[in-house]
N, C-alpha and C positions, 0 to 999 in steps of 0.2 A: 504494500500500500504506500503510496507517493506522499508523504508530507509536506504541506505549503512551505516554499521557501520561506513565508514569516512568520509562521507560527510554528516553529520545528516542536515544540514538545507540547502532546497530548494534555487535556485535563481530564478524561477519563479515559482508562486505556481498557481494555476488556481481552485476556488473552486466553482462548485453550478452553469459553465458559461453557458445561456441558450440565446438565442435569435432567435430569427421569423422573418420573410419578410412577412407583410400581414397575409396569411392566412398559409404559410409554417414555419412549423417548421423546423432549420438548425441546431441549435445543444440543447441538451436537456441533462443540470446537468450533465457538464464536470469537472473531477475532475485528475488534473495532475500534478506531479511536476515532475520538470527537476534540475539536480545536476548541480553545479560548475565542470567544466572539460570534461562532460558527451556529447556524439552526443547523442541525442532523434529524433528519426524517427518519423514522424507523417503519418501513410499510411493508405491507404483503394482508394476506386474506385472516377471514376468521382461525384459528386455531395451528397461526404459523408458528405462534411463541413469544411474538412481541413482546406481549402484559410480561409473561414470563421474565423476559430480557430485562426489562422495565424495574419488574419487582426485587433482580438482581442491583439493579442501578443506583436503589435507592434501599439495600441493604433489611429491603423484609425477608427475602430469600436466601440459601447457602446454597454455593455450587455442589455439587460432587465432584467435578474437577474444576482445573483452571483457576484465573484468578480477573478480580475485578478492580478496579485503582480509580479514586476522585481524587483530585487535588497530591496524586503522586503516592498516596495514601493504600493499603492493601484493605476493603473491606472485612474480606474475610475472617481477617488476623484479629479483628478484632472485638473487644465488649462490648455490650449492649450500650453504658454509659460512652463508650468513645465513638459508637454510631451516632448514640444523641448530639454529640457534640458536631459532627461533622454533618449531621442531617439539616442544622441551623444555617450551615450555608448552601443551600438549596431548598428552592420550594416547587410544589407539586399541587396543579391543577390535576382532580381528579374526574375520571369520565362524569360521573354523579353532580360535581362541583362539592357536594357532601357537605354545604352548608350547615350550623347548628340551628335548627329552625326556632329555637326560644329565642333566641338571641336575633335582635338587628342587624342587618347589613353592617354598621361602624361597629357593633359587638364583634363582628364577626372576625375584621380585619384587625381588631385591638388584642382579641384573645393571645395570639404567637406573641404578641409585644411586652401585654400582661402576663405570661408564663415564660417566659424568657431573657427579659432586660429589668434595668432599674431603673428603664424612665417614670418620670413623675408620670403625672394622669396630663396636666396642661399639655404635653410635651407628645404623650401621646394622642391627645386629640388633634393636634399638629398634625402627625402622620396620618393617622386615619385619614383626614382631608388631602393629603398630598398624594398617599397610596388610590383614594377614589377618583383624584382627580386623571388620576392619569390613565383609568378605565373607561373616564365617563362615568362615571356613576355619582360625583359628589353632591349631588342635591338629592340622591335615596340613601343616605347615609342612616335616618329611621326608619326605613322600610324593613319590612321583616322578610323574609324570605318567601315565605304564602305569596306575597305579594306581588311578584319580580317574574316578567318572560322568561327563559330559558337561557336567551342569551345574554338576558342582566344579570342572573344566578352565575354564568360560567364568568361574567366581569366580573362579579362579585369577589368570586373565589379566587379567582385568580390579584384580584387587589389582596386580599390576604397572601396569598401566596406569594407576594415581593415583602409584605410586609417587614419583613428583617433586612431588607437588603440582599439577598441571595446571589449566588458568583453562579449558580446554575438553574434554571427551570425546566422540570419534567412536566409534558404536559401528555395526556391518558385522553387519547380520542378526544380530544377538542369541539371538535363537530360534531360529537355524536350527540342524533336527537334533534338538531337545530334546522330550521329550512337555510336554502341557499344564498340567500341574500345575507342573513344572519350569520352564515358559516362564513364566507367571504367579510364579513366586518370581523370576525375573531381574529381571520388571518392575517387581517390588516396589522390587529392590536398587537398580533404575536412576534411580527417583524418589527413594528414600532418597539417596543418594549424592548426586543433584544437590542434594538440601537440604541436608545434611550437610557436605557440602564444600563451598557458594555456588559451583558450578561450572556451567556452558553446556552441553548436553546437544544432539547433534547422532547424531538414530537413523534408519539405513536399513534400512526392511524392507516387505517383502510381506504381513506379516500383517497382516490387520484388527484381530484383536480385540485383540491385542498394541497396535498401535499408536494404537486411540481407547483405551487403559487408559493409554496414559502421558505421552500430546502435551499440552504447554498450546498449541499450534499447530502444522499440519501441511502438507504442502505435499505436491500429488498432480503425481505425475509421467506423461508418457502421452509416447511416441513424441520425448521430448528435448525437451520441453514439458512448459512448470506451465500446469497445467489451474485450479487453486486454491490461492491460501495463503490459511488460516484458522485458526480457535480449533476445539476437537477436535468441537464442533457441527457441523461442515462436512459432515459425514452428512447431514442433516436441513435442507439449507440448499440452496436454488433451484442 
């Protein structure tokens, strides 16, 4: 695999990552890096292994073999408390959005702040507005979740999901559930954000046209095997 002449070292390197349920094989000697700055698409059909991949990335899973690395970092190597600590600098849009539905939209976005830092409450109502603002969403900052389209719920969530400042974003089917119009405004937000914020952009999904609209590289999945990693040409490529 060719690494950009300016970005020579990886922020997540994924070598050799193999793992089985029982008697099924999911994914078999995955071998993937993703750059600093970069959106990587992770796509292919239902039940290729993505989620799976996914669930490695963000250290809910253990390999059987191989090995998984953020920030240079060996996941596997290590304890649950030093997962938490390294889970703080990444956040995760989930397919669901998986809002707390007690809680308001600004609740929602202040929770990771409030279980996490020692900002004041002034300070974090600060953010809360800053994190909404840059979803669009800062004037539903009371709105409960009942209340919100589909695709306010996944801005929503995803405002929480910078809320710490995160150096990477997982995002879990984006579009799923959303009409086209709607899924075309996320994609927008997705690429904005990663410019906006100099953040690493790491998206699983099924759609095509979502996913050549936002990859600087993509990586095709088939049966717990990379078929290809490439630049979003990979359409059009032997």
């Amino acid at each position: 695999m060719t690494e950009p002449a300016d970005q020579p070292t990886p922020l997540i390197q994924i070598r050799g990552l193999t793992k089985r349920f029982g008697d099924q094989q999911v994914l078999t000697g995955i071998d993937l890096d993703v750059y600093t700055g970069e959106i990587m698409v992770i796509m292919g059909g239902s039940g290729c292994g993505k989620s799976t991949l996914l669930r490695h990335l963000i250290g809910s899973l253990t390999p059987d073999a191989g090995e998984v690395k953020l920030f240079g970092e060996e996941l596997t190597m290590m304890t649950e408390s030093e997962l938490n600590e390294i889970r703080k600098r990444f956040g995760i849009l989930f397919q669901s959005g998986a809002l707390i539905n007690s809680l308001t939209v600004g609740e929602n976005v202040a929770l990771p702040l409030r279980e996490h830092t020692d900002l004041d409450e002034p300070t974090i109502q600060i953010m809360i507005k800053i994190k909404l603002e840059l979803v669009g969403l800062r004037e539903h900052t009371d709105k409960m979740p009942a209340q919100l389209s589909g695709g306010m719920k996944k801005r929503a969530a995803l405002a929480r999901a910078i809320a710490l400042d995160p150096k990477i974003l997982f995002y879990d089917e984006p579009s799923a559930g959303l009409d086209p119009v709607t899924s075309a405004q996320i994609d927008r937000l997705i690429i904005d954000l990663t410019r906006k914020l100099s953040v690493t952009s790491v998206v699983v999904t099924h759609e095509m046209d979502s996913a050549f609209a936002i990859a600087d590289r993509m990586c095709m999945l088939d049966k717990g095997v990379v078929l290809k990693v490439g630049s979003r040409g990979i359409r059009n490529s032997p």
